[in-house]
C-alpha positions as CSV (number, residue, x, y, z in Angstrom):
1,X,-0.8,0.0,-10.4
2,X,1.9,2.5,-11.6
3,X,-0.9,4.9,-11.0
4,X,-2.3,3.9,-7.7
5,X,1.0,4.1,-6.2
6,X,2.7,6.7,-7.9
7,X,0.2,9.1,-6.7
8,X,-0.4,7.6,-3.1
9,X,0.1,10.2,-0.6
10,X,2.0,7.5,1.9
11,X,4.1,5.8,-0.5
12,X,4.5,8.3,-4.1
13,X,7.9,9.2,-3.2
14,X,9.2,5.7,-2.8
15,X,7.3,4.0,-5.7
16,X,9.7,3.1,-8.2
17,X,7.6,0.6,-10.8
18,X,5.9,-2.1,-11.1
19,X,5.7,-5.0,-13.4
20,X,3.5,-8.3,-14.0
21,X,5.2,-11.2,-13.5
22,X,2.7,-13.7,-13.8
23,X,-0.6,-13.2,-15.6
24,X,-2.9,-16.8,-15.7
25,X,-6.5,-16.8,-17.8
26,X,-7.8,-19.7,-16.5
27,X,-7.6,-18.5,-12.5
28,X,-7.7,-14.2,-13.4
29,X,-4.4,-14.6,-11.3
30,X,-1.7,-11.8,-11.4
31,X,1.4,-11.3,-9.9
32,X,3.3,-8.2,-9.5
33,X,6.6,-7.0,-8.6
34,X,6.5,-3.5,-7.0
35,X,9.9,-1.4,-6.5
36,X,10.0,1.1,-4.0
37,X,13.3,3.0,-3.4
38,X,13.6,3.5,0.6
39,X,15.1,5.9,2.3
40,X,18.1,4.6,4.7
41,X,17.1,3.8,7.9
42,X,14.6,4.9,9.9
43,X,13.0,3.8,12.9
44,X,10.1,1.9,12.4
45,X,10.1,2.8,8.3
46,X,10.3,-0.7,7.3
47,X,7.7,-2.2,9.9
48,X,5.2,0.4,9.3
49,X,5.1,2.2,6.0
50,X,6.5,-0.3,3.9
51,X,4.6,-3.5,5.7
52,X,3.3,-5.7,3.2
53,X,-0.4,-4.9,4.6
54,X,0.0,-1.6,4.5
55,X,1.3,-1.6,1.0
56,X,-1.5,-4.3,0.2
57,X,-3.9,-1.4,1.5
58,X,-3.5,1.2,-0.5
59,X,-4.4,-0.4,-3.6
60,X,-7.2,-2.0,-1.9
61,X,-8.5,1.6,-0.8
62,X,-7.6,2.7,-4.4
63,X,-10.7,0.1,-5.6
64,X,-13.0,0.8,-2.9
65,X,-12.6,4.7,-3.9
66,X,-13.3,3.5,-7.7
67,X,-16.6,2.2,-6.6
């Protein structure tokens, strides 16, 4: 994930980390904490580029890409 968002041309300059915070074997769930450092703000910033779809998106075009 560092990867896919460090190098994301929307959101590289905000991504700060990321880290699992739950991992299950039996369900092949994971759950990550993503930081992003936002600039103060600016209209719309927060609803558009750092929507949790939007965010979602880019890793999903990240694996479509792979494919």
């Amino acid at each position: 994930l560092t990867d896919v968002y460090s190098s994301s041309p929307a959101l590289g300059r905000y991504f700060r980390s990321a880290q699992v915070v739950y991992f299950s074997n039996e369900s092949s769930t994971v759950f990550y904490q993503l930081e992003f450092s936002v600039p103060p703000s600016t209209e719309g910033f927060m609803e558009n580029t750092m929507n949790p779809d939007f965010v979602r998106n880019v890793l999903r075009q990240n694996i479509y890409d792979e494919d």
